[in-house]
N, C-alpha and C positions, 0 to 999 in steps of 0.2 A: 504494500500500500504506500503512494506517494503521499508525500506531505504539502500541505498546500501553499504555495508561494503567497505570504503576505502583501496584499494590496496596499500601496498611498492611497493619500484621499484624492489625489484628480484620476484615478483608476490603474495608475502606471505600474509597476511591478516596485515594489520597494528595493530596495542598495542597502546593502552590506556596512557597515561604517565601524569606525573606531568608538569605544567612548569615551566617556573625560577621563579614568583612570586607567585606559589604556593607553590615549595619549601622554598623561603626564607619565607615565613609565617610559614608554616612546621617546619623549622629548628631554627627560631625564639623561635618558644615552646621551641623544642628540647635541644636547647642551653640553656635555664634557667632550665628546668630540669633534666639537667645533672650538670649543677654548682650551683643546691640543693642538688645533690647526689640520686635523684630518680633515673633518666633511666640510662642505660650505654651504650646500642647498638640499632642499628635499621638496617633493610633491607628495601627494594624498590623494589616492583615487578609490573612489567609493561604488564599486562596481555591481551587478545585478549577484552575482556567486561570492564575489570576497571585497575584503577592502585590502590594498595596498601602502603602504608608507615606504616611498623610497628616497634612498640616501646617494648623493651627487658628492662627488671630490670638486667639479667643477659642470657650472650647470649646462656645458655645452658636450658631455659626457656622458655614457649610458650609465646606469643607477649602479654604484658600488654594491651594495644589497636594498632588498626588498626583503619587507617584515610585514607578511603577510597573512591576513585575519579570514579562514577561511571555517562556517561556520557547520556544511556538510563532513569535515573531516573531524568535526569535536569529540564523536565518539570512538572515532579510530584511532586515528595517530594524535589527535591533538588539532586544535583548531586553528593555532599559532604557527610557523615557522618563518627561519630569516633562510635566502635565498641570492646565494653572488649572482654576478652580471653572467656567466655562465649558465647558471640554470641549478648550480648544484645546490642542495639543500643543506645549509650545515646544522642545523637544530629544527626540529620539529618537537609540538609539545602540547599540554593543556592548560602549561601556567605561562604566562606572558614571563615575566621577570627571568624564569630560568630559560625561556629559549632567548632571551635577549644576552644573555651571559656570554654566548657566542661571538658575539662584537664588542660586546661590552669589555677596554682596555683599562681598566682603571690599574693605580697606581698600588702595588702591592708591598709590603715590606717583609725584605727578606732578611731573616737573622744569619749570621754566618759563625 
């Protein structure tokens, strides 16, 4: 049995979207990898099957990854994963935060 595509109200097929605490974990990254000077630009596409956030080095360049919200695969593998300009998948998941780990470079400290 198929599940029924949720209608908008002007009758269009509703989109997929991020929401506010999925962005600010999103932009959380985002934000420290741009005041390392990695990323510089991102777009947001809110598509009929999934929503995308992708991340630009430079915006005239195909998207470094793609952290993508896709909401059929929630029961499988996880609804989350990040996605290089390749296509490969390096984290797939159900919790947003641990597949973001994946890029996420933060600054570690190591005892020696």
């Amino acid at each position: 049995m198929r599940a029924a595509v949720p209608e908008a109200r002007n009758g269009a097929a509703a989109r997929v979207s991020f929401d506010r605490r999925e962005l600010g974990e999103i932009l959380n990254v985002y934000g420290r990898m741009v005041a390392a000077g990695e990323w510089r630009d991102y777009a947001i596409d809110a598509l009929k099957e999934k929503a995308v956030f992708s991340v630009f080095r430079r915006a005239c360049e195909a998207p470094l990854y793609r952290i993508e919200k896709n909401p059929k695969l929630a029961r499988r593998q996880g609804a989350y994963s990040v996605v290089t300009t390749t296509g490969l998948i390096l984290k797939r998941g159900h919790d947003l935060s641990r597949v973001l780990r994946a890029i996420d470079k933060r600054l570690k400290l190591v005892e020696a």
